[in-house]
PDB file with one MODEL, atoms N, CA, C and O in Angstrom:
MODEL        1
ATOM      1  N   UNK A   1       0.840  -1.184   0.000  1.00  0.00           N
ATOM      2  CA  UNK A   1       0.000   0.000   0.000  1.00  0.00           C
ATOM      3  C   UNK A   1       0.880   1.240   0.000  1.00  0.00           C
ATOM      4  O   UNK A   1       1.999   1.287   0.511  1.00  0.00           O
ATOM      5  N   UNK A   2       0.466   1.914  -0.420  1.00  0.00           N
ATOM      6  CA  UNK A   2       1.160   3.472  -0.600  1.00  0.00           C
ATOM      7  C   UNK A   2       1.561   4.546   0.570  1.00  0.00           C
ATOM      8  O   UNK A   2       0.681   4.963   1.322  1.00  0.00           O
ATOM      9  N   UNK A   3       2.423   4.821   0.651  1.00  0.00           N
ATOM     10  CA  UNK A   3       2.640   5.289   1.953  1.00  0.00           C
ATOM     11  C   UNK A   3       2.638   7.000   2.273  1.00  0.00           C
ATOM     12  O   UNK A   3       2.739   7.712   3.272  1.00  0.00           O
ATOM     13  N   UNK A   4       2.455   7.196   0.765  1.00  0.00           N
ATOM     14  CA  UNK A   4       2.361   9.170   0.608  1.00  0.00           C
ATOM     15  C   UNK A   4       1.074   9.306   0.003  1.00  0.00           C
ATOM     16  O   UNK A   4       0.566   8.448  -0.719  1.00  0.00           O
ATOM     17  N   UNK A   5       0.460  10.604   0.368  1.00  0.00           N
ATOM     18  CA  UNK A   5      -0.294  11.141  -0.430  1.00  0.00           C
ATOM     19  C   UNK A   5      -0.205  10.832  -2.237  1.00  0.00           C
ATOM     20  O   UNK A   5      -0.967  10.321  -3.058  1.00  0.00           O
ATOM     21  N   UNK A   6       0.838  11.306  -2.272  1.00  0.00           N
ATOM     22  CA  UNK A   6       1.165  11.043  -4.016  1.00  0.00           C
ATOM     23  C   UNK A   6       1.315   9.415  -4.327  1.00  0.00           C
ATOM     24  O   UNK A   6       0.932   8.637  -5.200  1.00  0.00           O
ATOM     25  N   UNK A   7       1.971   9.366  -3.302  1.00  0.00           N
ATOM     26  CA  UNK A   7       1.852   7.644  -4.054  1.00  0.00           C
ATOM     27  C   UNK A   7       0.653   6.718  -3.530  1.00  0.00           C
ATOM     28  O   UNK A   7       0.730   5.489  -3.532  1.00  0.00           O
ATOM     29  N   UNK A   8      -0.206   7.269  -3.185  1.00  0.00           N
ATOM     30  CA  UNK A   8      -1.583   6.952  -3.579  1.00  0.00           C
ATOM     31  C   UNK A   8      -2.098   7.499  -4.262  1.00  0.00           C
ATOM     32  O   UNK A   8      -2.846   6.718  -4.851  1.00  0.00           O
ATOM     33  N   UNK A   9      -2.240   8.744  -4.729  1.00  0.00           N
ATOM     34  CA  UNK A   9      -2.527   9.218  -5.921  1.00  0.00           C
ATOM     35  C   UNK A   9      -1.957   8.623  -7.389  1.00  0.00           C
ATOM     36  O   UNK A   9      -2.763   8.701  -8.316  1.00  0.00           O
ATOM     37  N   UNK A  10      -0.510   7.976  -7.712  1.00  0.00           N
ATOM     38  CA  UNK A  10       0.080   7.264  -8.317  1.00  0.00           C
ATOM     39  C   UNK A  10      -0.805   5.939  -8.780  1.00  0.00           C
ATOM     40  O   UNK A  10      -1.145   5.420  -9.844  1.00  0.00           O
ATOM     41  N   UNK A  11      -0.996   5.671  -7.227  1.00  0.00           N
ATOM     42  CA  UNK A  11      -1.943   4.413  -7.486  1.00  0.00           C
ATOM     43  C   UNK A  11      -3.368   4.316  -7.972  1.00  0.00           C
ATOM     44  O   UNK A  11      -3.866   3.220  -8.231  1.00  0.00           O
ATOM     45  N   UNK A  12      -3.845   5.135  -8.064  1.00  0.00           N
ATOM     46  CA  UNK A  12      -5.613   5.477  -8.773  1.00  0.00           C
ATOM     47  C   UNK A  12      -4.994   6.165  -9.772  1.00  0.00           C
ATOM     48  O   UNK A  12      -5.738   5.746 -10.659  1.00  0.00           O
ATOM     49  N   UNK A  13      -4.331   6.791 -10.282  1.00  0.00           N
ATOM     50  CA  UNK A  13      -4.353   6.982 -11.870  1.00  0.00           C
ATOM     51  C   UNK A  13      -4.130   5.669 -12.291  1.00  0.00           C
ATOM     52  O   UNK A  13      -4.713   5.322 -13.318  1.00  0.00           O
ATOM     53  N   UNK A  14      -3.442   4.898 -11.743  1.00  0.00           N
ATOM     54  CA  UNK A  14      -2.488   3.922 -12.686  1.00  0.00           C
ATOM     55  C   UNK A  14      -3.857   2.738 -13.070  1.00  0.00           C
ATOM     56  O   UNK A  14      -4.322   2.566 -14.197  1.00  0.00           O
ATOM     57  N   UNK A  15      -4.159   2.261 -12.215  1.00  0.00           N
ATOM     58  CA  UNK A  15      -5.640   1.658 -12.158  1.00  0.00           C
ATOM     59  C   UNK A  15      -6.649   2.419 -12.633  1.00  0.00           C
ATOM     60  O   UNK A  15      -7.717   1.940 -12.251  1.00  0.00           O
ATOM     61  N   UNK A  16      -6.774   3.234 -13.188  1.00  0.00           N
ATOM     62  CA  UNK A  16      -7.831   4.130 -14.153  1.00  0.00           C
ATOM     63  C   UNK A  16      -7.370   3.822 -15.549  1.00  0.00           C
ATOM     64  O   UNK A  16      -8.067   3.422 -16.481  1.00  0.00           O
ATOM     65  N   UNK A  17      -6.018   4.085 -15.541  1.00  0.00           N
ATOM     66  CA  UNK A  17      -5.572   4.036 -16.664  1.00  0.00           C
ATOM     67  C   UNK A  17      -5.293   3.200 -17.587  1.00  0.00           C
ATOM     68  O   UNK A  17      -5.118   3.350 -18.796  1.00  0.00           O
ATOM     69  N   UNK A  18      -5.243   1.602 -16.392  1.00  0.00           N
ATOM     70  CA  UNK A  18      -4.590   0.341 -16.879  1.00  0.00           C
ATOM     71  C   UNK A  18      -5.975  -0.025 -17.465  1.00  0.00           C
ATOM     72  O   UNK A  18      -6.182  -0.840 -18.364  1.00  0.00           O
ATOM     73  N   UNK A  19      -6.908   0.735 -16.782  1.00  0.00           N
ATOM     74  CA  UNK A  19      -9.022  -0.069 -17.237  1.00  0.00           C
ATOM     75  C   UNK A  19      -8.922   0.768 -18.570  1.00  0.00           C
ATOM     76  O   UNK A  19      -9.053   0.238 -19.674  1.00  0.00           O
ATOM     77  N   UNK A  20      -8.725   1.861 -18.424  1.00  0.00           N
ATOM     78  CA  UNK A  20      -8.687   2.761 -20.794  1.00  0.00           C
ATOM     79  C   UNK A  20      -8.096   1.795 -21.644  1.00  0.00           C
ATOM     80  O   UNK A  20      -8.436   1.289 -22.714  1.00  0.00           O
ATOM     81  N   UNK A  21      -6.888   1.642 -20.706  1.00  0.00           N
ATOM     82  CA  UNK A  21      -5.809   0.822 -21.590  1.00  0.00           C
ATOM     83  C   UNK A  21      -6.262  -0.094 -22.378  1.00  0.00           C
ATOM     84  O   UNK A  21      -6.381  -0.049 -23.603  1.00  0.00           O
ATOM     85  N   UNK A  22      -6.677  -1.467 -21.191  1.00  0.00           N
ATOM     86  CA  UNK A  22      -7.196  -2.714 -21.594  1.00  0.00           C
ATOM     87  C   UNK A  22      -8.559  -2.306 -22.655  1.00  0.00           C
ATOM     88  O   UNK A  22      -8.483  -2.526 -23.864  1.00  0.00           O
ATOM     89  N   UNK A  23      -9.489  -1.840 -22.173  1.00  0.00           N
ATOM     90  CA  UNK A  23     -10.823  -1.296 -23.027  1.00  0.00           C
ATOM     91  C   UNK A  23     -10.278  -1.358 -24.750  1.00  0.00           C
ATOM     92  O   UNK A  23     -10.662  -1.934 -25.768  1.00  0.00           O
ATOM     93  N   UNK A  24      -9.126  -0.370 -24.366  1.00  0.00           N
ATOM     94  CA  UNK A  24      -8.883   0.057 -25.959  1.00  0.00           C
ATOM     95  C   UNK A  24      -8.425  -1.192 -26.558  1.00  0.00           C
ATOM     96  O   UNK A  24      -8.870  -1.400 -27.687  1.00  0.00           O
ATOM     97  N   UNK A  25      -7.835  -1.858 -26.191  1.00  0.00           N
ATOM     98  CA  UNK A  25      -6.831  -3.100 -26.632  1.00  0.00           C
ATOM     99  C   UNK A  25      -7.681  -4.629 -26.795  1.00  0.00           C
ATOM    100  O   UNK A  25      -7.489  -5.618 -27.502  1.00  0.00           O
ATOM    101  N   UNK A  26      -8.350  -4.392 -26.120  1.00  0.00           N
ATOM    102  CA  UNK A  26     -10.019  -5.407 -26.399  1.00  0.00           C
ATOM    103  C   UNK A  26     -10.644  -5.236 -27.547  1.00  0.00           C
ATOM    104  O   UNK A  26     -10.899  -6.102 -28.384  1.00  0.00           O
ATOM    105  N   UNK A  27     -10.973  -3.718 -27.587  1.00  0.00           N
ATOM    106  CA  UNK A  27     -11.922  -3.265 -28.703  1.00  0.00           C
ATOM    107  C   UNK A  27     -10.969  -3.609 -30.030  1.00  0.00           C
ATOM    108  O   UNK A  27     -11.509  -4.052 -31.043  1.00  0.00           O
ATOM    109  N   UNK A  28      -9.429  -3.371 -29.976  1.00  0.00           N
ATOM    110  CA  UNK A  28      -8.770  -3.846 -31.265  1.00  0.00           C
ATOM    111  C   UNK A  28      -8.596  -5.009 -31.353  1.00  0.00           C
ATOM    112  O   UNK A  28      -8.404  -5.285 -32.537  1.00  0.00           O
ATOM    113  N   UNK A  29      -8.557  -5.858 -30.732  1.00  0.00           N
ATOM    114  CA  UNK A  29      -8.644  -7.418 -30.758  1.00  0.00           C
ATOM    115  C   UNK A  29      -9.737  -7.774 -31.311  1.00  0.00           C
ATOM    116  O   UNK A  29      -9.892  -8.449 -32.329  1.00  0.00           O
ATOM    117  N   UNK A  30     -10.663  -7.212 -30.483  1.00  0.00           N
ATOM    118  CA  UNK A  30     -12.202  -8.029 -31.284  1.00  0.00           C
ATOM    119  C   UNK A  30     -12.520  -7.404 -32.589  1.00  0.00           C
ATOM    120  O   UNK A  30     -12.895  -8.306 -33.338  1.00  0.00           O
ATOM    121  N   UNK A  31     -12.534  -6.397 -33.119  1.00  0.00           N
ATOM    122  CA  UNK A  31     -12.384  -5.968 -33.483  1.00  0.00           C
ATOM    123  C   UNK A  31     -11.565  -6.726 -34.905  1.00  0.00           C
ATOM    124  O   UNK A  31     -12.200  -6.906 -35.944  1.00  0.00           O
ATOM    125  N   UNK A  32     -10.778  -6.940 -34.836  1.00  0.00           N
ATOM    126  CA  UNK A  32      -9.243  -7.440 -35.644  1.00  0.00           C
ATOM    127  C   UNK A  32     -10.015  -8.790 -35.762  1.00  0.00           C
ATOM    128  O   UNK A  32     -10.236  -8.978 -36.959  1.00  0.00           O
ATOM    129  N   UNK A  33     -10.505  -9.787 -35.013  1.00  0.00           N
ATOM    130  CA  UNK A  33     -11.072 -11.247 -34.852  1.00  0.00           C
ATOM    131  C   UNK A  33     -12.226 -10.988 -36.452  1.00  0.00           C
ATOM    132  O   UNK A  33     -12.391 -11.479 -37.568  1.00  0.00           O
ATOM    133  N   UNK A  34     -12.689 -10.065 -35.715  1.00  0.00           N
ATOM    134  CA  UNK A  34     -14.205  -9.616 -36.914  1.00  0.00           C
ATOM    135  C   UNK A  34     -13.739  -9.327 -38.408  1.00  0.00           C
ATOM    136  O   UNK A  34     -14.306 -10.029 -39.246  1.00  0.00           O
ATOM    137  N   UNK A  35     -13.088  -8.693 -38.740  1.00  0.00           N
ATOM    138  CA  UNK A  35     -12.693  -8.441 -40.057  1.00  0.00           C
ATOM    139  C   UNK A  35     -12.127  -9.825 -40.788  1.00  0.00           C
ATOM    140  O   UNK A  35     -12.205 -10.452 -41.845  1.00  0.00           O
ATOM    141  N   UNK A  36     -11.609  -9.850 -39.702  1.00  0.00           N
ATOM    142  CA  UNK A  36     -10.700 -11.760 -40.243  1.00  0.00           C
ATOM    143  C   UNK A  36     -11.492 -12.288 -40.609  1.00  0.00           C
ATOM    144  O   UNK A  36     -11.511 -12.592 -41.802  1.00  0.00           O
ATOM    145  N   UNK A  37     -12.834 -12.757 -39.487  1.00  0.00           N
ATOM    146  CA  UNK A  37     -14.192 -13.628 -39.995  1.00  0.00           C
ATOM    147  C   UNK A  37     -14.697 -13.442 -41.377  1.00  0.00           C
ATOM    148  O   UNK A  37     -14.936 -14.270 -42.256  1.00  0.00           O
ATOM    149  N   UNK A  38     -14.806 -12.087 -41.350  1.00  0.00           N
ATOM    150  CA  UNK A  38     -16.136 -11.715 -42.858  1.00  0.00           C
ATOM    151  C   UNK A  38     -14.785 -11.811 -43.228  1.00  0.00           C
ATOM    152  O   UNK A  38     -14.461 -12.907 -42.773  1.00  0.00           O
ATOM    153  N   UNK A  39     -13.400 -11.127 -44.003  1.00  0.00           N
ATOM    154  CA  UNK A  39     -12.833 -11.687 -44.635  1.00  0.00           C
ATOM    155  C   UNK A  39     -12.823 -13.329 -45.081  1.00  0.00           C
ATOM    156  O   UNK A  39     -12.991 -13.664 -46.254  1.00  0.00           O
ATOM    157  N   UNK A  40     -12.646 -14.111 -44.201  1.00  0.00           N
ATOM    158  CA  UNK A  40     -12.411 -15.599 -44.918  1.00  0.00           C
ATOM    159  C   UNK A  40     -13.700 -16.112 -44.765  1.00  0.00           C
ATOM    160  O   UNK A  40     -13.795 -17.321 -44.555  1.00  0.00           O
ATOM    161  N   UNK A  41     -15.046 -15.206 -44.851  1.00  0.00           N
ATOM    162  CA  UNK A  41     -16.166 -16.049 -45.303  1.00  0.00           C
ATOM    163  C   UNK A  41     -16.281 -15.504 -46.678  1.00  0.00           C
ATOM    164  O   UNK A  41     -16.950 -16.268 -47.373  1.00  0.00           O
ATOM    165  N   UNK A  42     -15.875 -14.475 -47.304  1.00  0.00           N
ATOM    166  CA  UNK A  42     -15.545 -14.038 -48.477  1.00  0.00           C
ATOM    167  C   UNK A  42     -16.982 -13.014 -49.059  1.00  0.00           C
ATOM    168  O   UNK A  42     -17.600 -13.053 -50.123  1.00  0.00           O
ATOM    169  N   UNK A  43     -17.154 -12.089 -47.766  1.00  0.00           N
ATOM    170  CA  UNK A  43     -18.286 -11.176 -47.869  1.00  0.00           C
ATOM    171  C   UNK A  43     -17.260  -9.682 -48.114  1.00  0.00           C
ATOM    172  O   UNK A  43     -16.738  -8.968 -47.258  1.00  0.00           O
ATOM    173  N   UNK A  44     -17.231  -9.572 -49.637  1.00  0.00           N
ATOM    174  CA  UNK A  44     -16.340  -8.045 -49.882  1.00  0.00           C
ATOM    175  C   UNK A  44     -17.119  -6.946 -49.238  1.00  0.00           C
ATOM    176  O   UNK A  44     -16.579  -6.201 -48.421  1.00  0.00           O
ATOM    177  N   UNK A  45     -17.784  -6.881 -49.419  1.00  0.00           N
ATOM    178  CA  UNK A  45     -18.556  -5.445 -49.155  1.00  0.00           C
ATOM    179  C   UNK A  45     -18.780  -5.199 -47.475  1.00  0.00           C
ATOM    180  O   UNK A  45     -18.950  -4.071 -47.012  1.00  0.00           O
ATOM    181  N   UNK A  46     -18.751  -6.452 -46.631  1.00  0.00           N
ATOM    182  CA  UNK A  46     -18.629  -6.618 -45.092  1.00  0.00           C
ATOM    183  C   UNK A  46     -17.462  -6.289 -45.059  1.00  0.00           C
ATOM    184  O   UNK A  46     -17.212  -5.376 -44.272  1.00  0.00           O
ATOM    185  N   UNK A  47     -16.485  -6.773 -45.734  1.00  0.00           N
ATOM    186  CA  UNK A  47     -14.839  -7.172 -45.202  1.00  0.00           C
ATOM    187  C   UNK A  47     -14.388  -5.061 -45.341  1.00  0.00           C
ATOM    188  O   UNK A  47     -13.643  -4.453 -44.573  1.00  0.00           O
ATOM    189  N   UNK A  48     -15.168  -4.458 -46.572  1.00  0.00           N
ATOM    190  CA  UNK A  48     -14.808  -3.088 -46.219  1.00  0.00           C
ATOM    191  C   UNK A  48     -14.960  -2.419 -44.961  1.00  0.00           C
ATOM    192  O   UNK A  48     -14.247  -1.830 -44.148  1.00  0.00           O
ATOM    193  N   UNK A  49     -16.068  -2.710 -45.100  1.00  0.00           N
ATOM    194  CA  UNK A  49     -16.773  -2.215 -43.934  1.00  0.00           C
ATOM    195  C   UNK A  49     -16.658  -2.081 -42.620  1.00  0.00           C
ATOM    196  O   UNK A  49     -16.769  -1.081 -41.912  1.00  0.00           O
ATOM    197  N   UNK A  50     -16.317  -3.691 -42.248  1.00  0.00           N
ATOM    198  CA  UNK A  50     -15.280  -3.808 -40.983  1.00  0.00           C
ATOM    199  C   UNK A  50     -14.001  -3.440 -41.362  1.00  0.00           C
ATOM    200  O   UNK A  50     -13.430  -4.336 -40.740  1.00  0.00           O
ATOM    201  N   UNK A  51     -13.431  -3.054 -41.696  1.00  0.00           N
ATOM    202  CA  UNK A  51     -11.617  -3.043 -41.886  1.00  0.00           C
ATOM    203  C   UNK A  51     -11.913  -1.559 -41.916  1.00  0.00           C
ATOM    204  O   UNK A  51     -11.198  -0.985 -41.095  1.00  0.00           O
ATOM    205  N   UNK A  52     -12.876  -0.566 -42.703  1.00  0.00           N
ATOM    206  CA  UNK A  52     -12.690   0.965 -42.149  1.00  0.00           C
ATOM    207  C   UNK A  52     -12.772   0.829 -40.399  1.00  0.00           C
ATOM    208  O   UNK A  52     -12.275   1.790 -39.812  1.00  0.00           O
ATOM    209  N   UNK A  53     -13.235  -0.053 -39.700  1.00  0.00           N
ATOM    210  CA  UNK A  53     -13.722   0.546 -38.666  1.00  0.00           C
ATOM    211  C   UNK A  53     -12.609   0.308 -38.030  1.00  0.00           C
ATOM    212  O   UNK A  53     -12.255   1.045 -37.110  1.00  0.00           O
ATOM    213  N   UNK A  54     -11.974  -0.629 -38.374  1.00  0.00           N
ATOM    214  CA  UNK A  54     -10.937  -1.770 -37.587  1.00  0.00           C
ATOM    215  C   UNK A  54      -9.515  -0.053 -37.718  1.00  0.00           C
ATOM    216  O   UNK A  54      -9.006   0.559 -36.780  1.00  0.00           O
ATOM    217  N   UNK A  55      -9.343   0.157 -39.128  1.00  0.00           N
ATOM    218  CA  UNK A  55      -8.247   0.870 -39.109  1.00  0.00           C
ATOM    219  C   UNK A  55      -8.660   2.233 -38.178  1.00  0.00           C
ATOM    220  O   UNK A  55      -7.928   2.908 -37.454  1.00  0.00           O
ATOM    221  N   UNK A  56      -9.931   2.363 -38.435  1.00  0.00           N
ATOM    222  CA  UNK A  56     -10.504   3.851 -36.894  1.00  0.00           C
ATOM    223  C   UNK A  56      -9.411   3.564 -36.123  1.00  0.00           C
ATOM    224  O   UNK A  56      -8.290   4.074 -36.121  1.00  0.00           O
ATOM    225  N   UNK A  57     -10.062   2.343 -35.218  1.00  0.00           N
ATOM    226  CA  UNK A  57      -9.732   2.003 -33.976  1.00  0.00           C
ATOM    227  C   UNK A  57      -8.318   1.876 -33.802  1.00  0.00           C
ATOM    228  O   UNK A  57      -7.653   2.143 -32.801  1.00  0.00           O
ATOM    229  N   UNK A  58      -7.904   1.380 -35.044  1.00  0.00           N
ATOM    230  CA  UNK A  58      -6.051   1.145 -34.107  1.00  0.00           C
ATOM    231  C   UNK A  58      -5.340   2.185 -34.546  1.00  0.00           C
ATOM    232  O   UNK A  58      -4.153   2.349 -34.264  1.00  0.00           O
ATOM    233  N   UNK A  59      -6.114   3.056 -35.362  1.00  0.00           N
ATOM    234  CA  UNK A  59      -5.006   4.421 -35.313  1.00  0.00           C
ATOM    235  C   UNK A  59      -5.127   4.846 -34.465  1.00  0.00           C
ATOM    236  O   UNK A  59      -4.052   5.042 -33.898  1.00  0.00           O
ATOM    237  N   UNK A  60      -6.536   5.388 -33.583  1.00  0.00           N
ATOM    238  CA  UNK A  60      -6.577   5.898 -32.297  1.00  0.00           C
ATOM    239  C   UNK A  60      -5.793   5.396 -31.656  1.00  0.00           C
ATOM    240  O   UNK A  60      -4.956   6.244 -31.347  1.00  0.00           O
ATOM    241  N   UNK A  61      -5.513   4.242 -31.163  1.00  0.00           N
ATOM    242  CA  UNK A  61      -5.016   3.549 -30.401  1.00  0.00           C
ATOM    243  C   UNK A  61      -3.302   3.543 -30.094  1.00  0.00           C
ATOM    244  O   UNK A  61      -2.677   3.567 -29.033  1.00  0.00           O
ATOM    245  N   UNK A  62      -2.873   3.500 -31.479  1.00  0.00           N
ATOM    246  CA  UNK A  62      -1.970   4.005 -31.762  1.00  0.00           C
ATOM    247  C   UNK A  62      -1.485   5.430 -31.742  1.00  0.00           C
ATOM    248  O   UNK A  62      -0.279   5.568 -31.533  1.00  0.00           O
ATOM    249  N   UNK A  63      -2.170   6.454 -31.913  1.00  0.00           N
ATOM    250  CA  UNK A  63      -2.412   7.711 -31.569  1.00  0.00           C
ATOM    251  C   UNK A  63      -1.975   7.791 -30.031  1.00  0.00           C
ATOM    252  O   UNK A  63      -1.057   8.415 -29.499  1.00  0.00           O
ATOM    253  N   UNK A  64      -2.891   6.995 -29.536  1.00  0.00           N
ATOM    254  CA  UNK A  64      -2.504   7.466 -28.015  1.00  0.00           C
ATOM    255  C   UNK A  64      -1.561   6.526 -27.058  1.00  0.00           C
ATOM    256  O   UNK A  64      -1.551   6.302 -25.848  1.00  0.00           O
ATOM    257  N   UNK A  65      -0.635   6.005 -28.367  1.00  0.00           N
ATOM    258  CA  UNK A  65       0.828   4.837 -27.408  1.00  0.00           C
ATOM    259  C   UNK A  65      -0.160   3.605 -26.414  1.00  0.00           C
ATOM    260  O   UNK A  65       0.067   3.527 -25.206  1.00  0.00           O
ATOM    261  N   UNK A  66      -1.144   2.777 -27.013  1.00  0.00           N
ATOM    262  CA  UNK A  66      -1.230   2.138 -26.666  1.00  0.00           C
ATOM    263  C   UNK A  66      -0.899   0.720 -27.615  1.00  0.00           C
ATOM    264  O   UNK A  66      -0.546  -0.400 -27.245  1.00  0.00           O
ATOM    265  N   UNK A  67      -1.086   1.095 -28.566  1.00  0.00           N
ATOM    266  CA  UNK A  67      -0.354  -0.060 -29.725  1.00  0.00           C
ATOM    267  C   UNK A  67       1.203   0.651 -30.503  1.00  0.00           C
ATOM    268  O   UNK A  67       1.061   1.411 -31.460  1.00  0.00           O
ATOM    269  N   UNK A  68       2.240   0.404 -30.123  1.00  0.00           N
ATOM    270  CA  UNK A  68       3.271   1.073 -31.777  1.00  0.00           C
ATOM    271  C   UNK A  68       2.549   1.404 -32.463  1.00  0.00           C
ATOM    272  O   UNK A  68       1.367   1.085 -32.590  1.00  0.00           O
ATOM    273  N   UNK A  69       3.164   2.092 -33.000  1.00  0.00           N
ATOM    274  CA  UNK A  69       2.303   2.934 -34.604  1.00  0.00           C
ATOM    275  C   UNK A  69       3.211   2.152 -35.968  1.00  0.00           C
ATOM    276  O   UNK A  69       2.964   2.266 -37.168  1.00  0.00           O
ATOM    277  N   UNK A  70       4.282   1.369 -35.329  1.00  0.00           N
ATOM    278  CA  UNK A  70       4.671  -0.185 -36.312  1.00  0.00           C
ATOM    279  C   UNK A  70       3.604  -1.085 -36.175  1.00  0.00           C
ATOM    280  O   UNK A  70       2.686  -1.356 -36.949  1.00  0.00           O
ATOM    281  N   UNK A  71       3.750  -1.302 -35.590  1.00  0.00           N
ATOM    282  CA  UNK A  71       2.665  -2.921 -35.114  1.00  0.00           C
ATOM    283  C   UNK A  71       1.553  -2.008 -36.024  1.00  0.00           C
ATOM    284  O   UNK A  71       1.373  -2.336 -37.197  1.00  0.00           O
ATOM    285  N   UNK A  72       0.850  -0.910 -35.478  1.00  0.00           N
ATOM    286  CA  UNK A  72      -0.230  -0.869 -36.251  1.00  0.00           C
ATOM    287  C   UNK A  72      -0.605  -0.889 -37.860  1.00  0.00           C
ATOM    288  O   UNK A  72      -1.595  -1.321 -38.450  1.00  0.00           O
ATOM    289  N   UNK A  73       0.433  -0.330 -38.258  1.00  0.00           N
ATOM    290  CA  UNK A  73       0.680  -0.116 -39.643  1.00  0.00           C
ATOM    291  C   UNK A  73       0.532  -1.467 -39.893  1.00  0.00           C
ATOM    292  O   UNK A  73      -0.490  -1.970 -40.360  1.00  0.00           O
ATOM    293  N   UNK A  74       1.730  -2.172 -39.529  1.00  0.00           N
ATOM    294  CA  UNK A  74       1.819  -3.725 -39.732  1.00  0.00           C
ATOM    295  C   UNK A  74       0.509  -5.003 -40.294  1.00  0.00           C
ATOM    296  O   UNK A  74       0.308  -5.775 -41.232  1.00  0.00           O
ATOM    297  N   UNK A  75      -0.249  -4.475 -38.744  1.00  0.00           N
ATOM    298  CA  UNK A  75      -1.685  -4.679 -39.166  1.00  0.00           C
ATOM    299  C   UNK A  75      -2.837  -4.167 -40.277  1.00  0.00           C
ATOM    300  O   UNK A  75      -3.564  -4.827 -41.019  1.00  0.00           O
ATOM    301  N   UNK A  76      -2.740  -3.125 -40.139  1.00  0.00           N
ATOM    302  CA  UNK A  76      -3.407  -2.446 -41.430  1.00  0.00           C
ATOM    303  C   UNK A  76      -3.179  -3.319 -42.829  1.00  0.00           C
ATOM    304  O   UNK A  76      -3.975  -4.015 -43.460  1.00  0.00           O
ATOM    305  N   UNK A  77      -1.509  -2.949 -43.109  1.00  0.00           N
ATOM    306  CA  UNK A  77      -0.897  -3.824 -44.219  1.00  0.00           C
ATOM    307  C   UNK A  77      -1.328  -5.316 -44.290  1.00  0.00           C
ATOM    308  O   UNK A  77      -1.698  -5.699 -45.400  1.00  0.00           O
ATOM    309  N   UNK A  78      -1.336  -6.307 -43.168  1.00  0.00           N
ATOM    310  CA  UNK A  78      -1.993  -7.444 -43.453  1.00  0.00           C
ATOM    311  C   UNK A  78      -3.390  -7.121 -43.620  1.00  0.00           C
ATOM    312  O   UNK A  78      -4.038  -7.995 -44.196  1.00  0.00           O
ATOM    313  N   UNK A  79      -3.773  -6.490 -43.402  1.00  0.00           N
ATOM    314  CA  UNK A  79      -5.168  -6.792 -43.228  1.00  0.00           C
ATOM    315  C   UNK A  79      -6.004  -5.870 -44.906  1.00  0.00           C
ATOM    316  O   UNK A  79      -7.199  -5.934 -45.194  1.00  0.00           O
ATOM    317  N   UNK A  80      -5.186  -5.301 -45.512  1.00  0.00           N
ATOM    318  CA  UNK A  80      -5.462  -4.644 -46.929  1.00  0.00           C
ATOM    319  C   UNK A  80      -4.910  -5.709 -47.855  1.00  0.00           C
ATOM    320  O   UNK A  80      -5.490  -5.773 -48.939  1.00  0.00           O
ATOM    321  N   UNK A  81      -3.602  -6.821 -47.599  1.00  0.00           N
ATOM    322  CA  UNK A  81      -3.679  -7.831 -48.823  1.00  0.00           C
ATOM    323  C   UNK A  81      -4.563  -8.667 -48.699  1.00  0.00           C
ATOM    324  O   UNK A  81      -5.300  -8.975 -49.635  1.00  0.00           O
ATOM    325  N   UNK A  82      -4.664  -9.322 -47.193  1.00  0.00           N
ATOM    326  CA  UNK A  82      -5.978 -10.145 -47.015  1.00  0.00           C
ATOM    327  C   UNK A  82      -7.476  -9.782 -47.888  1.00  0.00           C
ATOM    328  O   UNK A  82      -8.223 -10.604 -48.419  1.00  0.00           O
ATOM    329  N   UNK A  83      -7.622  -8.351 -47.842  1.00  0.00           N
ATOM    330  CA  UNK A  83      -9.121  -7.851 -48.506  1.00  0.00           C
ATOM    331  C   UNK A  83      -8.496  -7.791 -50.052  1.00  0.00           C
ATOM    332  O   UNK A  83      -8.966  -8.493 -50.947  1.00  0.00           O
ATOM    333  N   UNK A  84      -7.933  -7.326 -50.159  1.00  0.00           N
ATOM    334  CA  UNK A  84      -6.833  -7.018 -52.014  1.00  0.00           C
ATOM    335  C   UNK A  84      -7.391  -8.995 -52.664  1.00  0.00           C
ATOM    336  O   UNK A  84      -7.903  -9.264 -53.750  1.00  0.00           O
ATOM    337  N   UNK A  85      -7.079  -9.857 -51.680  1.00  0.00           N
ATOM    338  CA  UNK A  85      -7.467 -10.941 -52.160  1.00  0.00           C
ATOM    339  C   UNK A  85      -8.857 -11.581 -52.780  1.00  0.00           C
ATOM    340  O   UNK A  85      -9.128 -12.335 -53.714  1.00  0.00           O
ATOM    341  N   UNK A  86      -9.628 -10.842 -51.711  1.00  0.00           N
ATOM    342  CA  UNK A  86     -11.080 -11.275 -51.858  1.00  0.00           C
ATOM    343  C   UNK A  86     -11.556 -10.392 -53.248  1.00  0.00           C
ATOM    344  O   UNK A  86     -12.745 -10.467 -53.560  1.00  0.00           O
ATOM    345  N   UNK A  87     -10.634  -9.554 -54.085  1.00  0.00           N
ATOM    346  CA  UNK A  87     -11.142  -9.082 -54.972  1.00  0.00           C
ATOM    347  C   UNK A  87     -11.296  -9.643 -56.182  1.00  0.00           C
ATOM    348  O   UNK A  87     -11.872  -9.027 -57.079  1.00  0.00           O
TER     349      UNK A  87
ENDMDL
END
């Protein structure tokens, strides 16, 4: 347990922050799961659809240093030959 004012204060940001964190990092996971699906059921016009939303989310995410902004790109890039395929 925290033994200063501040370092209890330390401790409730950090636990506020670690709950945004995870939230955000869920929502790109599931998120990322979903596009994959309608991708390899071979629904083009879904697979857009989710993948605009998908790239929303992990730029934000990335935006705010919770994913690299490598990794994210990374993802994006798989996830535009994956759809490039279904064409």
């Amino acid at each position: 347990m925290a033994n200063t004012k501040s370092a209890a204060k330390r401790a409730r940001q950090t636990t506020r922050r670690t709950a945004v964190n995870q939230r955000s990092l869920t929502a790109v996971k599931n998120q990322l799961k979903g596009v994959r699906a309608v991708i390899k059921g071979g629904k083009k016009e879904e697979a857009k659809v989710a993948a605009a939303r998908f790239v929303s989310t992990i730029d934000k995410a990335a935006k705010n240093g919770r994913v690299h902004r490598n990794a994210a790109n990374r993802l994006k890039s798989r996830l535009a030959k994956a759809q490039a395929k279904l064409a």
